[in-house]
C-alpha positions, 0 to 999 in steps of 0.5 A, spaced: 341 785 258 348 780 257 355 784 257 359 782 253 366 781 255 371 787 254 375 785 248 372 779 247 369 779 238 373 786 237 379 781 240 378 775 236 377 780 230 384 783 231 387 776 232 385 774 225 386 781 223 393 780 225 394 773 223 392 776 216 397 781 215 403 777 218 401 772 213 401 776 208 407 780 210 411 772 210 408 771 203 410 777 201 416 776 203 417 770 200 415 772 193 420 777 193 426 772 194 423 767 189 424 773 184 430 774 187 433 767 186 430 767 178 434 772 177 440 770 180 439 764 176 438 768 169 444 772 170 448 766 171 445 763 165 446 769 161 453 769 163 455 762 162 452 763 154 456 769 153 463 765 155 460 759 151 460 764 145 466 767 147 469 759 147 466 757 140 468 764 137 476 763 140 476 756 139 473 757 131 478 762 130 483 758 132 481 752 128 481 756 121 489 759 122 490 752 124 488 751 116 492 756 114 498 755 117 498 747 115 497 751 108 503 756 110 507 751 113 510 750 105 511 758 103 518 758 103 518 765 108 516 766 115 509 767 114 507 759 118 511 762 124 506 769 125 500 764 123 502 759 128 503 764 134 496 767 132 493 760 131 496 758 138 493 765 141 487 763 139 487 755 141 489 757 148 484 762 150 479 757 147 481 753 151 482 758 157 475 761 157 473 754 156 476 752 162 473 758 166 465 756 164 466 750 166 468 752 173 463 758 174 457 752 171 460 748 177 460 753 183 453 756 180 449 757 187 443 752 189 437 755 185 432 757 190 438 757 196 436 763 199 428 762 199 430 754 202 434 757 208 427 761 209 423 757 209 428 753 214 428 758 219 420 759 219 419 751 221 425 752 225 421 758 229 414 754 229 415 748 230 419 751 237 413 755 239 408 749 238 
């Protein structure tokens, strides 16, 4: 009768068993920061719509005092002076938050950073082993 050699199958086993489990602990891994990425990425988005809104609502409000100032400019009391400073108010946080959106839209992160930095640094450390 042959022997067999000690830990040669069970060792084999082990190896694809390990093998298996590293590779799902890695795949794991990765979903997980991908679904951290879409999440950053839709908090941002949502951010972005709610100063959008904020710009629309301000610059909307200036536009009519706007209006009603050109309408008040020929009372003959101080009414324009109130509805100017009101109409100003309002253009420049329009124009304020406006500015804001712009620059957070231009510094958003790179989608996927963080799942693309590892994935680097796997092929860094596999192409170091080979």
């Amino acid at each position: 009768m042959a022997e067999k050699p000690p830990g040669g199958s069970h060792g084999l086993l082990s190896s694809l068993t390990t093998l298996v489990a590293t590779l799902v602990a890695v795949v794991h891994t990765r979903l997980d920061l991908l679904s951290n990425d879409l999440e950053e990425g839709r908090e941002h988005l949502l951010s972005l719509l709610m100063l959008a809104l904020a710009t629309l609502f301000f610059l909307g409000v200036g536009v009519v005092l706007v209006v009603i100032l050109l309408a008040a400019v020929f009372w003959d009391t101080h009414r324009f002076l109130v509805l100017g400073a009101l109409a100003g108010f309002f253009l420049m946080g329009g124009v304020a938050t406006w500015r804001f959106a712009v620059r957070k839209m231009r510094a958003r992160p790179r989608l996927f950073a963080a799942s693309l930095a590892e994935l680097i640094k796997d092929r860094g450390q596999l192409d170091s082993r080979s």
